[in-house]
C-alpha angles and dihedrals in degrees: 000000000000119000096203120060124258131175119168096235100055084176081069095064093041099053081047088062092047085055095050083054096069101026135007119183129225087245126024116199138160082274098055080056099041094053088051084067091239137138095001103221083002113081101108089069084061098054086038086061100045091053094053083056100053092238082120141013119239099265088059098260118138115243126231095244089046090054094046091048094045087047098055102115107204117075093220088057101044086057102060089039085051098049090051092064087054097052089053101045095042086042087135097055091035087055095044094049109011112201100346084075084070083053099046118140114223101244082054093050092051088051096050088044100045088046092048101039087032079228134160123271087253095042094053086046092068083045095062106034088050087054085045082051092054084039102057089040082065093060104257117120120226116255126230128239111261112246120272116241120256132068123351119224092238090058093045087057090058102048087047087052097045087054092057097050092055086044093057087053096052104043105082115237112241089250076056104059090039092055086048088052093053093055117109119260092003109123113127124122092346123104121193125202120198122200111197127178131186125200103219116205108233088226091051117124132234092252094049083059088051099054089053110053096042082059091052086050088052110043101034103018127089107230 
């Protein structure tokens, strides 16, 4: 069973805490939790966590240093209270790594809780993200992974663009390939196809008729 607290909606933990802000109540429960509106079938892993933390004891009851600290007013000073609670409920992570626990990246914290707590790969990705949610309330910003080597999406985009480009150039334009079929002597592998329409007048002759289309045999018509 894991020793750190997960929950698959870490938004869940955090907006818990904005409520305690304002007001903590003498006893926190799964229907406390329940009648916030928040982590639908999962409000035990918000009081679970609040308990890891020390905000509350494990029949629900607030604790002195979590009201003191919930009740700290300004934001700068939470923050340090705050983080205080953090460093001595994650004492294990805080003494194998120091500061640089406040810097992890999240793909570093998955890997530390999934060795100490021999969890899932799911399971060690709450954990983080719950620990990137205490971390953040004390005032330290996550930090992004940094980018995996290879190519970048803007340079794809050009490689795909210039592709195109050379592949513009190469491709003949239809006025092109008109102008090659019409070459002398160039007729392989070309076929031309000539659409020709004549407006007849309704009083013309027979002869008129006549006239016309043996000047259409002789002049675009193979004989």
């Amino acid at each position: 069973m894991a020793s750190h607290p997960y929950i698959s909606g870490a938004g869940n933990i955090t907006q818990m805490i904005t409520f305690l802000r304002k007001s903590f109540p003498a006893t926190v429960n799964s229907d406390t939790v329940k009648k916030l509106g928040l982590a639908p079938n999962n409000e035990s892993y918000v009081i679970n966590a609040l308990q890891f933390i020390g905000l509350i004891d494990e029949e629900g009851k607030r604790t002195e240093r979590g009201h003191e600290v919930m009740a700290t007013h300004d934001d700068q000073e939470f923050q340090k209270a705050f983080e205080s609670l953090i460093r001595e409920s994650y004492k294990d992570l805080f003494d194998l790594r120091g500061e640089d626990a406040l810097t992890m990246t999240k793909d570093e914290l998955i890997g530390y809780f999934r060795s100490a707590d021999k969890t899932s790969d799911v399971i060690g990705g709450r954990q983080a993200s719950v620990f990137q949610a205490f971390r953040a309330i004390s005032g330290h910003e996550n930090v992004a992974a940094p980018a995996k080597k290879g190519r970048t999406p803007k340079a794809s985009s050009k490689m795909a663009s210039s592709k195109a480009t050379k592949q513009k150039k190469l491709s003949p334009t239809p006025e092109a390939g008109a102008a090659s079929a019409l070459q002398p002597g160039s007729t392989k592998g070309v076929g031309l196809t000539v659409r020709v329409e004549i407006n007849l007048p309704a009083e013309a002759s027979a002869e008129t008729y006549d006239h016309i289309f043996k000047s259409i045999r002789a002049n675009l018509l193979n004989e």
